[in-house]
C-alpha positions in Angstrom: -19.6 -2.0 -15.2 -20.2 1.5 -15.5 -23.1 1.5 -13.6 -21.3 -0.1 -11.1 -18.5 2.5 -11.0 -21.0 5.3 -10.5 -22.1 3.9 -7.4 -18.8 2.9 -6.4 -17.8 6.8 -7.0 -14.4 5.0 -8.6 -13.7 5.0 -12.3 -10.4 3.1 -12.7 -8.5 3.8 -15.7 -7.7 1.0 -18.6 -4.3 0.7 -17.0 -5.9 -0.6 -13.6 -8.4 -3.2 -15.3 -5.2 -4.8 -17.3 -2.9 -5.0 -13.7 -6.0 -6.4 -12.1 -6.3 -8.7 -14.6 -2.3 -9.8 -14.4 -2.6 -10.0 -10.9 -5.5 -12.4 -10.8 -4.0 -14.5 -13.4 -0.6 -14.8 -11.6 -2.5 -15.6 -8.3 -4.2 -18.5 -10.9 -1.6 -19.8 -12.8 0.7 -20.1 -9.5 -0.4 -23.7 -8.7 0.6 -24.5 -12.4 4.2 -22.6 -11.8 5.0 -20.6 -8.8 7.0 -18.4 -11.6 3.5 -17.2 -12.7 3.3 -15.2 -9.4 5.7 -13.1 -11.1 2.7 -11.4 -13.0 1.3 -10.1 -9.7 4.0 -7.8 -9.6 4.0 -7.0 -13.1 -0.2 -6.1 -12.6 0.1 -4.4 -9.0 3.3 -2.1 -10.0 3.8 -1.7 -13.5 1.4 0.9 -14.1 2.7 2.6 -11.4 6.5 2.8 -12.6 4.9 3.7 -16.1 3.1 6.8 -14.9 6.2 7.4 -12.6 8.3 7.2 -15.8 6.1 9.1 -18.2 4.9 7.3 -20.3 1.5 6.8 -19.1 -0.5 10.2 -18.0 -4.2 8.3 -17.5 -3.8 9.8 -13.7 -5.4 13.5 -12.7 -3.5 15.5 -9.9 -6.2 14.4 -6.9 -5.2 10.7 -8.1 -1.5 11.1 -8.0 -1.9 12.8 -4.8 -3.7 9.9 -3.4 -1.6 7.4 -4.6 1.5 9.5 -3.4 0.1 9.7 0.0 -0.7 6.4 0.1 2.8 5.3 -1.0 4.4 7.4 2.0 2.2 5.5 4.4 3.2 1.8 3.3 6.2 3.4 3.6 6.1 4.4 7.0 4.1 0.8 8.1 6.3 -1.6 6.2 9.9 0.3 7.5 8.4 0.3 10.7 7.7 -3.4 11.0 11.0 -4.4 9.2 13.6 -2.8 11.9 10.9 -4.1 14.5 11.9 -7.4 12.8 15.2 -6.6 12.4 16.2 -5.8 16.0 14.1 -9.4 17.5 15.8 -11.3 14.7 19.6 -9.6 15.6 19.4 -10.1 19.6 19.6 -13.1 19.7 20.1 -16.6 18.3 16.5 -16.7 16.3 15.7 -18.0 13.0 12.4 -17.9 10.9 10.9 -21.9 10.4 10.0 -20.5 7.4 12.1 -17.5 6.1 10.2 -17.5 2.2 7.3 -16.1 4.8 8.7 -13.0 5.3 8.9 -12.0 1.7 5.3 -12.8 1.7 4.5 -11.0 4.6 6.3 -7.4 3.5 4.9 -7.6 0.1 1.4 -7.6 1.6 2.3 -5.6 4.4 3.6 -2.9 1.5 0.6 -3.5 -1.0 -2.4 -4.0 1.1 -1.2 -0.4 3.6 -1.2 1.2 -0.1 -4.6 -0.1 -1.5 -6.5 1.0 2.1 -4.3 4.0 2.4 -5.8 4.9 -1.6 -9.0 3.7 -0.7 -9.8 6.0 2.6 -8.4 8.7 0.7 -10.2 8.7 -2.9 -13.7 8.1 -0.5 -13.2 9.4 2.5 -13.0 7.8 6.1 -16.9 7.2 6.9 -17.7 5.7 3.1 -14.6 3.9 2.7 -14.5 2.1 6.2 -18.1 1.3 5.6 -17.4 0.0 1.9 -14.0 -2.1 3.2 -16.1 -3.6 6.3 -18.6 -5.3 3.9 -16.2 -6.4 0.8 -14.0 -8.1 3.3 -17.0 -9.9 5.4 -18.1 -11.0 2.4 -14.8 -12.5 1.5 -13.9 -14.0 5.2 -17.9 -15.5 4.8 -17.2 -16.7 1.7 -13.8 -18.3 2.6 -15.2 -19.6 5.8 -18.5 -21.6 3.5 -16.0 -22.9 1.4 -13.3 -24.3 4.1 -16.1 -25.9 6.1 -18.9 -27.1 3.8 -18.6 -30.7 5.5 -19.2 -29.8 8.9 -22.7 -27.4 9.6 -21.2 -26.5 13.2 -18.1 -25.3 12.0 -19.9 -24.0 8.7 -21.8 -21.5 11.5 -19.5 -20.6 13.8 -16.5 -19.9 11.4 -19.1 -18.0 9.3 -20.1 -15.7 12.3 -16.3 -14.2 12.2 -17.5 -12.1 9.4 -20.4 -10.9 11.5 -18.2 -8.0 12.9 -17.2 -6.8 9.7 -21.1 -6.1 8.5 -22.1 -4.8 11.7 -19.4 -1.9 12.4 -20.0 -1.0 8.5 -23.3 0.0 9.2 -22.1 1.9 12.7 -19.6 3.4 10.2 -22.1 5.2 8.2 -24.2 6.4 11.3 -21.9 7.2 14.0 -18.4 7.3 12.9 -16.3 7.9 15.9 -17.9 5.3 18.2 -17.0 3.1 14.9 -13.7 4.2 15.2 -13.2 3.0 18.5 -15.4 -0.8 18.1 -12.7 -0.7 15.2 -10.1 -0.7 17.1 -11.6 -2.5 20.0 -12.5 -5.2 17.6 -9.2 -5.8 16.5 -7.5 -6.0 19.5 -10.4 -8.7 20.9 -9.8 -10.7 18.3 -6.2 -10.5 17.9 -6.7 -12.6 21.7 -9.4 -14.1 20.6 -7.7 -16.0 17.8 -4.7 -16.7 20.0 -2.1 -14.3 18.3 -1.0 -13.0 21.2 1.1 -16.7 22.7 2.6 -16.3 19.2 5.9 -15.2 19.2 7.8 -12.8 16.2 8.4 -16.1 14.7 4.9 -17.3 14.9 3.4 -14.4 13.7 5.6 -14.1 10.6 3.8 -17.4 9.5 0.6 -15.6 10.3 1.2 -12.3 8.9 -0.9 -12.5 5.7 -4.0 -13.8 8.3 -3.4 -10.7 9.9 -3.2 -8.5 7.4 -6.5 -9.9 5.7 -8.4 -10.0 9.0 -7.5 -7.3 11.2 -5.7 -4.7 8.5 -9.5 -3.7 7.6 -10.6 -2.7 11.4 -6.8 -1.2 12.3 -7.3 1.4 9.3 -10.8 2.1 9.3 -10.3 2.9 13.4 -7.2 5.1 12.8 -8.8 6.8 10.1 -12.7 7.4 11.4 -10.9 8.8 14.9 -7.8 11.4 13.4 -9.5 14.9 14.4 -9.0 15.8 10.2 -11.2 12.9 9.2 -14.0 14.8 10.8 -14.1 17.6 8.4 -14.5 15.3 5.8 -17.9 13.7 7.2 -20.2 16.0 6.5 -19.5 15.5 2.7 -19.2 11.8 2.8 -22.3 10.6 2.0 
């Protein structure tokens, strides 16, 4: 683990392992009792709130300021989104099919903006866009083998939707404006590609945690690798 860490550059402090380790089990235990999901919350904010309150300082000043940061900008993307909501929802008669969605969709809206906001900042645009690109194709890959073990065509083609992701890391490291912009060309391909856009609001709710998972990665890596101050930050982000 420590090994690990080194390479990483990230040494997470006791506190982190232990949410980690309540969120997993929530996510777990939730097909026993959706209750359990409770935990989740418990792991992803209570060490939070207890450094907020005092009384747990495991967090230098770069760290607070990182997670500060990052706080502001879920901020900004998740208040943005809900009066976006708001407004199509109000002007007119419109209803969610499934309103329990949009809980689901602010609360990863609000913690996943947070973790990539953290993440870009603790290692910088070019190594964290790189290091996001490849954990998340190997998750998609992963999910993609195990949804389609039964059928070899499908087992190939759904598997090459994580090809993107291991591609522009590697363009990431080399070159990271052009990155920048595949990043954000990417995203916007495949947000047609996968047929978001004859979605409605309504639709897209549904969808929101899909698109959080699967384009989120590619939105922030590209809005981070092309701000003009990521590029001072380059030449010491090996």
């Amino acid at each position: 683990m420590s090994k690990l860490s080194s390479w990483l550059g990230w040494h997470p402090a006791p506190a982190t392992f232990i949410g980690a380790g309540l969120v997993l089990l929530g996510f777990l235990l939730a097909d026993v009792r959706w209750w359990f999901v409770a935990l989740c919350g418990v792991g992803a904010f209570g060490p939070g709130i207890l450094r907020e309150l005092g009384w747990l300082r495991d967090k230098d000043e770069f760290d607070r300021r990182t997670a500060q940061r990052a706080g502001y900008h879920a901020y900004l993307v998740t208040g943005l989104v809900a009066f976006v909501l708001v407004a199509y929802l109000r002007s007119g008669e419109r209803q969610l099919k499934h309103p329990e969605e949009l809980a689901t969709l602010f609360l990863a809206l609000l913690w996943f903006t947070w973790l990539l906001s953290s993440l870009l900042s603790y290692w910088g645009p070019r190594k964290a866009t790189s290091r996001l690109l490849i954990g998340f194709g190997i998750a998609w890959l992963l999910f993609n083998i195990a949804d389609s073990l039964h059928d070899f065509v499908a087992l190939v083609m759904q598997s090459l939707l994580a090809a993107p992701f291991f591609v522009l890391a590697l363009v990431a490291r080399r070159w990271p404006r052009l990155a920048g912009v595949l990043l954000l060309a990417a995203a916007i391909s495949l947000f047609f590609f996968l047929g978001f856009h004859r979605r409605g609001p309504a639709e897209l709710v549904d969808s929101g945690l899909v698109l959080i998972l699967f384009l989120g990665p590619l939105v922030a890596g590209g809005v981070a690798l092309l701000q003009k101050r990521a590029a001072s930050s380059w030449e010491g982000d090996q």
